[in-house]
FILUMPA-472178 format. One record per residue (C-alpha): residue number from 1; x, y, z. Coordinates in pm, whole numbers. Layout:
BEGIN
[NUM; [X; Y; Z]] ...
***
This chain:
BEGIN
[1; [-6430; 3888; 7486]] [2; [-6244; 3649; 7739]] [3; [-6562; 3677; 7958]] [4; [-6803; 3384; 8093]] [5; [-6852; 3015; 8159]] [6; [-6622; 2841; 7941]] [7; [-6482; 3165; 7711]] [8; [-6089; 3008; 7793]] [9; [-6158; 2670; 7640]] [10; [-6164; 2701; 7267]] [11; [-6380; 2637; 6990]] [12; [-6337; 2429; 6734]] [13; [-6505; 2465; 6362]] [14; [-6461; 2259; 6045]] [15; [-6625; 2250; 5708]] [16; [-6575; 2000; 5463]] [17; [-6738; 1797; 5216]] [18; [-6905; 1469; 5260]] [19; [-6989; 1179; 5005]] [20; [-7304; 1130; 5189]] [21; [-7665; 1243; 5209]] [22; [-7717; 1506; 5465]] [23; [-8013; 1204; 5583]] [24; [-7741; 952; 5649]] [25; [-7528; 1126; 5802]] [26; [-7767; 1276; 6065]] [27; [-7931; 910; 6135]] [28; [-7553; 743; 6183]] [29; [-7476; 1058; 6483]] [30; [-7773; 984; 6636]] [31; [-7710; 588; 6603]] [32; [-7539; 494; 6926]] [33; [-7440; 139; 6786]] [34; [-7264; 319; 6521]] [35; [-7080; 519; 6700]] [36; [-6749; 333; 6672]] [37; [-6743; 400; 6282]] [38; [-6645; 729; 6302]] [39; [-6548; 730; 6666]] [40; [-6201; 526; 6694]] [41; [-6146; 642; 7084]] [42; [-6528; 562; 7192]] [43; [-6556; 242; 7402]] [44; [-6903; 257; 7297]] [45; [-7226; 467; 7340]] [46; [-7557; 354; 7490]] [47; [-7931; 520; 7491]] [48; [-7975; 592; 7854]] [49; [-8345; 772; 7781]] [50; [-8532; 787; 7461]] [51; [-8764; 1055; 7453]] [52; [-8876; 1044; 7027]] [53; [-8740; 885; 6758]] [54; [-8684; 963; 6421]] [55; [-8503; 1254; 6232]] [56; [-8777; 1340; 6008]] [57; [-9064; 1356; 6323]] [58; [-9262; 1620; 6269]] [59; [-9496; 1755; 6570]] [60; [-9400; 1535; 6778]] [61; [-9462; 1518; 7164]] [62; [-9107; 1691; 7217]] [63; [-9150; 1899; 6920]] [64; [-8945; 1827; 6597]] [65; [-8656; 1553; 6522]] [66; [-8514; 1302; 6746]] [67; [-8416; 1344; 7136]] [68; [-8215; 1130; 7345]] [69; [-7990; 1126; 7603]] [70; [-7683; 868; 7586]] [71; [-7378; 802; 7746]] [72; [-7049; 753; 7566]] [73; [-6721; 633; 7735]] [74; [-6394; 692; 7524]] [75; [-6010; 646; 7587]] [76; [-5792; 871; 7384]] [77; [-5416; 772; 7347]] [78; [-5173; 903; 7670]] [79; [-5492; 960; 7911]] [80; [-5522; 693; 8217]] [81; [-5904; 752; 8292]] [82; [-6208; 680; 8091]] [83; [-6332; 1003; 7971]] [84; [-6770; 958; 8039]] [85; [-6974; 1181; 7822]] [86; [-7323; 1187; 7918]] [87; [-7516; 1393; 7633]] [88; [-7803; 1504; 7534]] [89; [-7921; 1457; 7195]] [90; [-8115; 1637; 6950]] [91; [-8102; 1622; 6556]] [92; [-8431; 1707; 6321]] [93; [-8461; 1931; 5944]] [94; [-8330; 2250; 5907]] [95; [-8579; 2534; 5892]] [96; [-8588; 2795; 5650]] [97; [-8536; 3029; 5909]] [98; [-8197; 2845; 6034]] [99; [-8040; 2973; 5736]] [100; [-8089; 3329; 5839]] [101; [-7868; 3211; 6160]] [102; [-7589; 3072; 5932]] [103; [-7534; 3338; 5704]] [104; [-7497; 3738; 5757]] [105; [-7598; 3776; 5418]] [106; [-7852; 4059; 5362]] [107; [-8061; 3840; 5129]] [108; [-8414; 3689; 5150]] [109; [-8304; 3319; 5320]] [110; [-8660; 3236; 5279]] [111; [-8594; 3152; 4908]] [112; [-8270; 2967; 4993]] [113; [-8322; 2601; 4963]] [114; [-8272; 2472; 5334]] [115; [-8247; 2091; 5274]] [116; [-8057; 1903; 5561]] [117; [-8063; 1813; 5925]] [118; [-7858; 1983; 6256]] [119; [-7753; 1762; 6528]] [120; [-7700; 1972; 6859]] [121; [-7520; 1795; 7137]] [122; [-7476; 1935; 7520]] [123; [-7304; 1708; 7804]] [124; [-7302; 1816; 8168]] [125; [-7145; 1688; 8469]] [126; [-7311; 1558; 8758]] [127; [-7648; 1474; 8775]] [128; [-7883; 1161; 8798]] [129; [-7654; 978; 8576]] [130; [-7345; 993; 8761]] [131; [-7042; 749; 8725]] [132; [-7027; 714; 9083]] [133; [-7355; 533; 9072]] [134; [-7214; 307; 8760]] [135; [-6957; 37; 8775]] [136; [-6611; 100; 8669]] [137; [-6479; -5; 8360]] [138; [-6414; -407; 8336]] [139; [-5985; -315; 8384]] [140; [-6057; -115; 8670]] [141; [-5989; 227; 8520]] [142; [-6175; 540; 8620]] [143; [-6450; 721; 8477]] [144; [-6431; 1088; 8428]] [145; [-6688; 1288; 8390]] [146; [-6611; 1572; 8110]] [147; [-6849; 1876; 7976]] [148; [-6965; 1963; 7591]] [149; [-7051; 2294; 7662]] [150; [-7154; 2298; 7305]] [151; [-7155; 2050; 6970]] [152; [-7301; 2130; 6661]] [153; [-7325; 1941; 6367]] [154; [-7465; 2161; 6041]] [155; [-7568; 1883; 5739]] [156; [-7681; 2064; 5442]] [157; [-7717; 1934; 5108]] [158; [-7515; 2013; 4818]] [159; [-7756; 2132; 4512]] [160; [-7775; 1917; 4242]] [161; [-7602; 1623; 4471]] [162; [-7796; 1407; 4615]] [163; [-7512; 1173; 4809]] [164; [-7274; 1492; 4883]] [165; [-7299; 1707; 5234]] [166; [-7170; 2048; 5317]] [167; [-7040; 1913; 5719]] [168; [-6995; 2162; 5925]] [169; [-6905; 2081; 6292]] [170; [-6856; 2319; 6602]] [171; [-6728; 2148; 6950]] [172; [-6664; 2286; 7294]] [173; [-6551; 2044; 7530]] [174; [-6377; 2087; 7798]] [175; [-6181; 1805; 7989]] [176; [-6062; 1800; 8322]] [177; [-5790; 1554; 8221]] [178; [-5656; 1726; 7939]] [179; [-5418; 2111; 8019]] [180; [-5569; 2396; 7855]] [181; [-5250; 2459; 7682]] [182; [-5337; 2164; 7511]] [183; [-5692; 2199; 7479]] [184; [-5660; 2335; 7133]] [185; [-5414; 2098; 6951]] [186; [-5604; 1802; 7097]] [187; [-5958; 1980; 6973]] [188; [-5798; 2033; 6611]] [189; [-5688; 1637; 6627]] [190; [-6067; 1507; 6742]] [191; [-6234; 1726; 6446]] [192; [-5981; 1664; 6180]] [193; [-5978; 1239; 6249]] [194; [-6379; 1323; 6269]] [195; [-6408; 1419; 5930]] [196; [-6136; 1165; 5845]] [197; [-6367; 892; 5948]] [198; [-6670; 997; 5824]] [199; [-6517; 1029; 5442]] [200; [-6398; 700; 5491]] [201; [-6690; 476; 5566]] [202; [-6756; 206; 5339]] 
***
């Protein structure tokens, strides 16, 4: 249905394979000073509030996993403005009962072997961290503010490989510099050099 907040800007979802433990791969997202490794376009990503630490944090004061919020600036090729991306941040184990939510599978997903991590981003506009109270880039270029109405990063474990990760990533973004009509190819591009870069870290 072509109804609600967002339902013309498409959604983008890959699945691939991974030569890395679901562990590491959830600790480098949530790593802004890594960000660059699998990020070509960022500028760079900083920790603008910390609210818990650690991917494995269990009970914590803000529940399970690792919260933040950060702020990422990026410059894609044939865009004049710095697209800002201020995001909030949450990654932490998968739960038995998150498998129920990934499969339709009439089966018992309580016995399914669950091991992994989900990273869950959201970016809104506006707000107590607007550019308009932050300097401009050092060029002079403009900061706009865009929207990720939904990210989702699914790391799950392959069985009987440790260093191996079934990735799967959904996005939703939607920015104001970039046509509709265009939204799509440029969404396939991000998540296919996304998975591009991870597979080739060193």
């Amino acid at each position: 249905l072509n109804e609600g907040y967002g339902a013309d800007i498409p959604i983008i979802k890959t699945t691939s394979i991974v030569h890395r433990s679901p562990k590491f791969l959830a600790e480098l997202l949530m790593d802004s000073e890594k960000v660059k490794v699998y990020n070509k376009m960022s500028l760079g990503r900083t920790d603008e509030m910390v609210f818990q630490k650690g991917v494995d944090t269990v009970g914590g004061r803000f529940g399970d996993g690792e919260t933040k919020v950060v702020r990422n600036l990026t410059k894609p090729p044939m865009v004049n403005s710095i697209l800002e991306f201020v995001t909030c941040m949450h990654a932490r184990q998968l739960r038995p009962d998150d498998t129920s939510l990934l499969s339709n599978n009439n089966i018992n997903h309580n016995r399914i072997p669950t091991e992994g991590y989900i990273v869950v981003s959201r970016a809104v506009t506006g707000g107590k961290w607007n550019a308009g109270e932050t300097n401009n880039h050092h060029n002079g270029e403009k900061f706009v503010r865009n929207e990720i109405l939904l990210g989702v990063n699914i790391l799950k474990a392959v069985p009987g490989e440790p260093n191996k990760t079934e990735l799967t990533s959904v996005t939703h973004v939607y920015s104001p510099m970039i046509p509709l009509m265009l939204a799509k190819n440029a969404g396939v591009k991000g998540a296919v050099d996304f998975v591009r870069d991870i597979r080739a870290l060193p």
